[in-house]
C-alpha atoms as a printed R data frame, in Angstrom:
   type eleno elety resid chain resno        x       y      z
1  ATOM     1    CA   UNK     A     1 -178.744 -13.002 99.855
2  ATOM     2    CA   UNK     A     2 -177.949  -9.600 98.505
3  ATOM     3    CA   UNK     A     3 -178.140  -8.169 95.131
4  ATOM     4    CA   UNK     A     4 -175.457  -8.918 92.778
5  ATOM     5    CA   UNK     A     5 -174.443  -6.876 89.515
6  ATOM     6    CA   UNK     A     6 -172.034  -7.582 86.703
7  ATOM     7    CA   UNK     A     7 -171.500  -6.145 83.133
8  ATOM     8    CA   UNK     A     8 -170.953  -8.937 80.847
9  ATOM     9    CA   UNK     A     9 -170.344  -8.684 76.799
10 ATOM    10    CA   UNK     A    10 -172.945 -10.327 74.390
11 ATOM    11    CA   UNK     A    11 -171.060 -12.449 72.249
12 ATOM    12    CA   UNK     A    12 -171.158 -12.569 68.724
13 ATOM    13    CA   UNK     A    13 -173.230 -15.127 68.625
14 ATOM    14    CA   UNK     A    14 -176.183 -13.525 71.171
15 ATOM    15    CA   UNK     A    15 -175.248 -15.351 73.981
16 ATOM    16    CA   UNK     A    16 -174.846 -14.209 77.621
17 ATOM    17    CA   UNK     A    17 -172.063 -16.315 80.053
18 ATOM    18    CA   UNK     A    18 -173.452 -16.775 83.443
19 ATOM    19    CA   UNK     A    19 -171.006 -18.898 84.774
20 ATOM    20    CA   UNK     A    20 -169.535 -22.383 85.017
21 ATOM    21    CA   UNK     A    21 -171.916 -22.836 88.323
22 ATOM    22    CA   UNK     A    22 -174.981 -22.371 86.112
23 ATOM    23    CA   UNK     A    23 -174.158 -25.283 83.459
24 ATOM    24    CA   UNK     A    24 -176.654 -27.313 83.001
25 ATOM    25    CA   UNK     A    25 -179.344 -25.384 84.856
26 ATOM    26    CA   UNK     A    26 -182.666 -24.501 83.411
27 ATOM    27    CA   UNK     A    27 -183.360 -20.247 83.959
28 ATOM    28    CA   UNK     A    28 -186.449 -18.588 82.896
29 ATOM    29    CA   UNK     A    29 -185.587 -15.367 80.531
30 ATOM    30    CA   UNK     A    30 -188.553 -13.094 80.973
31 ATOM    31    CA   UNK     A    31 -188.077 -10.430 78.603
32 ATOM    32    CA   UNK     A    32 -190.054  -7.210 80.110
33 ATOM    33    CA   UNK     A    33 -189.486  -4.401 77.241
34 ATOM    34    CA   UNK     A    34 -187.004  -4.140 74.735
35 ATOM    35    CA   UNK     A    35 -184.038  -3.543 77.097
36 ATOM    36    CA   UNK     A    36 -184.643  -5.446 80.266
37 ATOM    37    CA   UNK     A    37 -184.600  -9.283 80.608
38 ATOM    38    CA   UNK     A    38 -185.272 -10.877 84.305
39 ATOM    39    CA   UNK     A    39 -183.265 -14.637 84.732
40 ATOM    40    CA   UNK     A    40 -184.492 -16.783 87.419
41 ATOM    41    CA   UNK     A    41 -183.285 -20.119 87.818
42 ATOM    42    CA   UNK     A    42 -185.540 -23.150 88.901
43 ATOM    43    CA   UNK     A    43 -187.333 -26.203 87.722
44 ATOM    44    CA   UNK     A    44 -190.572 -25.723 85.079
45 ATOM    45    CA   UNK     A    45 -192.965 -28.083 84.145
46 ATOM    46    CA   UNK     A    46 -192.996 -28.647 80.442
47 ATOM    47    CA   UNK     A    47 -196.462 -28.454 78.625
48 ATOM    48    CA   UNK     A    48 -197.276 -32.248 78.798
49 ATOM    49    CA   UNK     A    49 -196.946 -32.549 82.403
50 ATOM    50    CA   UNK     A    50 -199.023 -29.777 83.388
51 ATOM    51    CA   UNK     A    51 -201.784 -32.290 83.940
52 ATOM    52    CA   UNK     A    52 -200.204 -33.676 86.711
53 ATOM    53    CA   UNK     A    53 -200.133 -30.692 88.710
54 ATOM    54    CA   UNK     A    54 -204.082 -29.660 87.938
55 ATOM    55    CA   UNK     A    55 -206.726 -30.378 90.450
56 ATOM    56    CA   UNK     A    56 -205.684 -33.374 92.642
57 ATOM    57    CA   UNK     A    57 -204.397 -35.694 89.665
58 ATOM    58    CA   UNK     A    58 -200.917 -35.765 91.516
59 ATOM    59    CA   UNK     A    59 -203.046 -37.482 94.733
60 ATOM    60    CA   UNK     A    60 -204.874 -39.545 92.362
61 ATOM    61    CA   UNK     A    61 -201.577 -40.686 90.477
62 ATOM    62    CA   UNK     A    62 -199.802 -41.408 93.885
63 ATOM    63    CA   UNK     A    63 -203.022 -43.220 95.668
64 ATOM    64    CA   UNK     A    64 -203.027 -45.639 92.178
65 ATOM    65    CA   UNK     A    65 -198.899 -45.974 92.131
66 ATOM    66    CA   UNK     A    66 -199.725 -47.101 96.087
67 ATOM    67    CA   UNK     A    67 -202.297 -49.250 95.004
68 ATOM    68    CA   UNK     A    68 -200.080 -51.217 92.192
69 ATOM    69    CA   UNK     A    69 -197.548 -51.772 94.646
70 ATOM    70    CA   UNK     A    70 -199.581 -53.465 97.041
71 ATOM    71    CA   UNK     A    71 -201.565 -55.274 94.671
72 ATOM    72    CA   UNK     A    72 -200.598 -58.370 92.180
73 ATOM    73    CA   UNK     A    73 -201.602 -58.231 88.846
74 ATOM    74    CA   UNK     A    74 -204.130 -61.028 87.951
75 ATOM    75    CA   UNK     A    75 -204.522 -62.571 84.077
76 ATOM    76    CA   UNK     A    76 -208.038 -61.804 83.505
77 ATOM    77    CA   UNK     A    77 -207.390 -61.652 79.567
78 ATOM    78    CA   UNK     A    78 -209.499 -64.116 78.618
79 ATOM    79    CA   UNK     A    79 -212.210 -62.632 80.848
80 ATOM    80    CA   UNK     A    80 -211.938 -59.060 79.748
81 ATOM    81    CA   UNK     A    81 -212.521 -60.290 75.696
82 ATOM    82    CA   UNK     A    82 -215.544 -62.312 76.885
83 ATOM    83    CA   UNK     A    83 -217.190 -59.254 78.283
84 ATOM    84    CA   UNK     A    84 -216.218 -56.713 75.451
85 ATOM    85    CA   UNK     A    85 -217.124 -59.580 72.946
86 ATOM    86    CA   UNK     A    86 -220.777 -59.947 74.394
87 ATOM    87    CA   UNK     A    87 -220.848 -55.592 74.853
């Protein structure tokens, strides 16, 4: 993939067209002095997913997902308020 150039305008309004094929798409703007912006396109993690991807929580999530599938849920209500009402 070579490197690609264009002059475009900024509107009015401070926006930059990249293009019809771009709609939609989430870009990183990384602004490295005054004058020079780098866009990269991609998929980011917004702030309160983050935990997901620390560590092996992603394993742990999947291994309990795996887990719930393969296992019924029981009715242990009355059970569970026995034992927190004697705690």
């Amino acid at each position: 993939m070579g490197a690609h150039q264009q002059v475009k305008i900024v509107g009015t309004n401070g926006q930059v067209s990249l293009g019809r094929e771009y709609s939609g798409k989430m870009v990183l703007i990384d602004q490295i002095n005054e004058t020079t912006w780098v866009i990269k396109s991609g998929e980011f993690i917004p702030d309160a997913e983050k935990w997901l991807h620390q560590g092996d929580n992603m394993a742990k999530l999947e291994r309990a997902l795996d887990w719930a599938d393969k296992n019924d849920p029981i009715d242990n209500f009355d059970q569970l308020t026995k034992e927190i009402g004697n705690g």
